[in-house]
N, C-alpha and C positions, 0 to 999 in steps of 0.2 A: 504494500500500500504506500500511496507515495506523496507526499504535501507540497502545497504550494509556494514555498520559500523560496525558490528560484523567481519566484516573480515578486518578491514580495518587497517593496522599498527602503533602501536607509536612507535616512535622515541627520542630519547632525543636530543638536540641540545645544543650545549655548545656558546652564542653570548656573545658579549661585547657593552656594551653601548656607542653611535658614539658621537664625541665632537661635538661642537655644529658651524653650519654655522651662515656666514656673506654672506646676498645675495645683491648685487647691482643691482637692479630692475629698470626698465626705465618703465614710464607709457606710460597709451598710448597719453599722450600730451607733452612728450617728455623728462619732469623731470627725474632726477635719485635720487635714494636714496638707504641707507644701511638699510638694519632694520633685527632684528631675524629672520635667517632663519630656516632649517631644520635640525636635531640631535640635541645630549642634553640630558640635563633634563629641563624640560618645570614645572615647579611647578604654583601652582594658578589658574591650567586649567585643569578639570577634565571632564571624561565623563558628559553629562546633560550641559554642557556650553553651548552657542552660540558660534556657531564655525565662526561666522565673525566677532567678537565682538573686535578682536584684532588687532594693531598695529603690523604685520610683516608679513613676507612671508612665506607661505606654513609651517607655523609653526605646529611641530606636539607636542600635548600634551604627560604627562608622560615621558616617555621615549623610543627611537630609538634605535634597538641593530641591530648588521648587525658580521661582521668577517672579521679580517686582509685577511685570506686567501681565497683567490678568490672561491673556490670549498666547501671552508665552507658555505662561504658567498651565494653562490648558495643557497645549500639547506637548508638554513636558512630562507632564502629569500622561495621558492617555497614551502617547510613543510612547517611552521609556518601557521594556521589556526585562523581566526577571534574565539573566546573563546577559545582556548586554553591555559592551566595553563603554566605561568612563575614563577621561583622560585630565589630570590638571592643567588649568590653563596660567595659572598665574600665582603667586605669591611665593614661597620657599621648597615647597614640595611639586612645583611647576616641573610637568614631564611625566609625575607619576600614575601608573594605571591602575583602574580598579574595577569594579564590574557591581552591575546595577544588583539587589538580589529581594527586592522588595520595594513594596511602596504600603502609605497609610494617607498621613494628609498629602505629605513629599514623596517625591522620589527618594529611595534610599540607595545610598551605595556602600561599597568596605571597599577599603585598601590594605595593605602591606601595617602595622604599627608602627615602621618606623617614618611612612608615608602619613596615619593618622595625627603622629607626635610633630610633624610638622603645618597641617592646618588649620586653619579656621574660620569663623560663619564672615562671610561677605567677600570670600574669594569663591572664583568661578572654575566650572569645569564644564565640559563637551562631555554627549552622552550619543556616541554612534547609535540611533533606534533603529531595533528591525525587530517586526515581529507583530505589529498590527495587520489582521487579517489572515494569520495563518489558519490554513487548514488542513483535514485530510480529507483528500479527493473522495478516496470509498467510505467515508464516514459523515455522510454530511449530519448526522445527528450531533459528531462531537461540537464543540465550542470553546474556540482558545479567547484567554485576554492575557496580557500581561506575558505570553511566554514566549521567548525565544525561540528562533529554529532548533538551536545547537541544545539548548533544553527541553525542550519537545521530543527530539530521538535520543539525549539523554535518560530521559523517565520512563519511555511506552518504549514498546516492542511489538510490531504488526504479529498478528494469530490470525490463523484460519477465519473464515466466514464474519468477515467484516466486523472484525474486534480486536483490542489492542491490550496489550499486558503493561500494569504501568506499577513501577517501585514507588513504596510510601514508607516512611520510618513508624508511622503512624495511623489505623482507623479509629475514627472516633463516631460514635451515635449522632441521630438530629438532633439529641438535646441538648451538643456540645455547639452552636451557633446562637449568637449573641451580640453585641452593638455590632451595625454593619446590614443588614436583614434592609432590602429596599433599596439599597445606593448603589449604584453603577458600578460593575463588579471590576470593570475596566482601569479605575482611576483610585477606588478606597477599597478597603482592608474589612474583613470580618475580623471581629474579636469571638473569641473562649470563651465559655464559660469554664474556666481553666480553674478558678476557686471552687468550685460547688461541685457536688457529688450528682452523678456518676466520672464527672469528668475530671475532675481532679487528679485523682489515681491515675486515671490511662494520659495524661499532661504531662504530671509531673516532670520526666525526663526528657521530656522537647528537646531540643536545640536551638538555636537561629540556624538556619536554611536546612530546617528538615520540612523533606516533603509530606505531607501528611489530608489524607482524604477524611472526609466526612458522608454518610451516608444521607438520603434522600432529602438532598438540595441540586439543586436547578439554579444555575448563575447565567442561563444564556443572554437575559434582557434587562437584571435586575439581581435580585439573590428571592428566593421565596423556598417555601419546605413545598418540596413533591414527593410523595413515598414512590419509590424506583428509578427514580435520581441518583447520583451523588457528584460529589465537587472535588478538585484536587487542588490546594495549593501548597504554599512556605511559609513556614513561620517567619516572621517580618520583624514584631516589634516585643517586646516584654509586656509584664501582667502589671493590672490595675487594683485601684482598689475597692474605685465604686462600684456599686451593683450591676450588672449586665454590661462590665466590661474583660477582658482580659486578656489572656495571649492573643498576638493581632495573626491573622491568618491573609495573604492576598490570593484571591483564586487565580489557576492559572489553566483551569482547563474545566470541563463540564460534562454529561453523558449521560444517557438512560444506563442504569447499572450492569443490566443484563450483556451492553456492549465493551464491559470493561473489567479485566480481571487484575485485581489489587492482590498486590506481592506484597508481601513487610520485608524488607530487606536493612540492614544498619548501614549501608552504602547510599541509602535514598537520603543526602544530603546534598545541598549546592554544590560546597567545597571538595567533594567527593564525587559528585556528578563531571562538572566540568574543570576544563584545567585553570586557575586563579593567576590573576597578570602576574604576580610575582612569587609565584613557584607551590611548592605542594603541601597543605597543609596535614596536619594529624587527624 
């Protein structure tokens, strides 16, 4: 089976790194608190982390770039593809590569740490996009956003009778979807219900850029619960603390379930999947 990436356009995109939030968070027992939230540069937290492991809210590692101007910022936001090369354009760490591996409000990207340890928010970098509109030819049920080609034949593996085999680190129930439900699957992120039971337990050991599926959701127009569904994305960003938020999830692919055989594999991770601009991680 064969996809359309040969035709499928790059773009360059010129974003800026976002400063970074102060979120005021109320739990759900009524405390409030300030802790790191979302933009920045996030050092110390690399793809392969445990992505609950931290002290803040909806913290996203590496760094968030997004664009002053609203219509930049658009297609910033809807190009930008999970593996896609970012390149710095300016300030001390100018030269070095990274790769897109998520989005939430921003675009996200990682680099190298000794590349993170030299940036920060209102320096720019280039985000080569490809990957809007992918699809597979003998599959018109599937539905990509957000995924690269190179990530695409990364994850699935063509099967007999118009079905594809795809690596997750992770399945989780429809009860594990949470803020996110309604928004454009293209451009924001599903959160977890990564605190609360059932899902807590099967969370727990996440990572940042674990693939990881949920059953009977439908992201092709929107995100909605359909029983015989399910959805594939990465874990993106860290857990929260208000109620019906948590680990951030970005989809990167969609299907009636019956067309799609979920492998648990501990190789179904970004870092692992594809090869990282500056060399191989653990």
């Amino acid at each position: 089976m064969a996809t359309n990436s040969e035709r499928l356009v790059t773009t360059r995109l010129r974003a800026q790194i976002q400063p970074t939030s102060v979120n005021v968070v109320v739990r759900p027992d009524g405390t409030s608190h300030a802790l790191p939230g979302q933009g920045g540069v996030v050092t110390g937290i690399g793809l392969g982390s445990v992505a609950g492991a931290w002290l803040g809210d909806h913290v996203e590692p590496g760094v968030s770039i997004g664009h002053p101007d609203a219509a930049a910022n658009n297609a910033i936001r809807l190009f930008s593809c999970v593996g896609n090369p970012v390149l710095v354009f300016d300030g001390p760490a100018a030269g070095a590569r990274g790769i897109v591996f998520g989005k939430h409000g921003a675009v996200l990207a990682m680099f190298a740490p000794d590349a993170l340890a030299l940036l920060a928010p209102g320096e720019w970098v280039t985000v080569d996009a490809k990957g809007v509109g992918l699809a597979d030819e003998q599959m018109p049920e599937l539905s990509c956003h957000s995924c690269s080609p190179a990530l695409f034949d990364a994850i699935t593996t063509p099967l007999a009778g118009g079905r594809r085999r795809v690596s997750v680190a992770a399945i989780l129930p429809s009860v594990a979807a949470a803020a996110g439900i309604g928004m454009p699957a293209a451009m924001f992120n599903m959160d977890l219900h990564s605190s609360s039971a059932p899902v807590e337990a099967m969370a727990r050991g996440l990572r940042f850029g674990d693939i990881v599926a949920v059953l009977d959701q439908d992201h092709r127009f929107g995100r909605q619960h359909r029983p015989g569904w399910l959805m594939v994305g990465v874990i993106s960003h860290g857990t929260a603390l208000g109620g019906g938020h948590g680990l951030g999830l970005m989809t990167l692919l969609t299907a009636p379930s019956a067309t799609i055989d979920l492998v648990v594999s501990d190789g179904a991770r970004l870092d692992k999947l594809l090869p990282m601009p500056w060399g191989e991680t653990s």
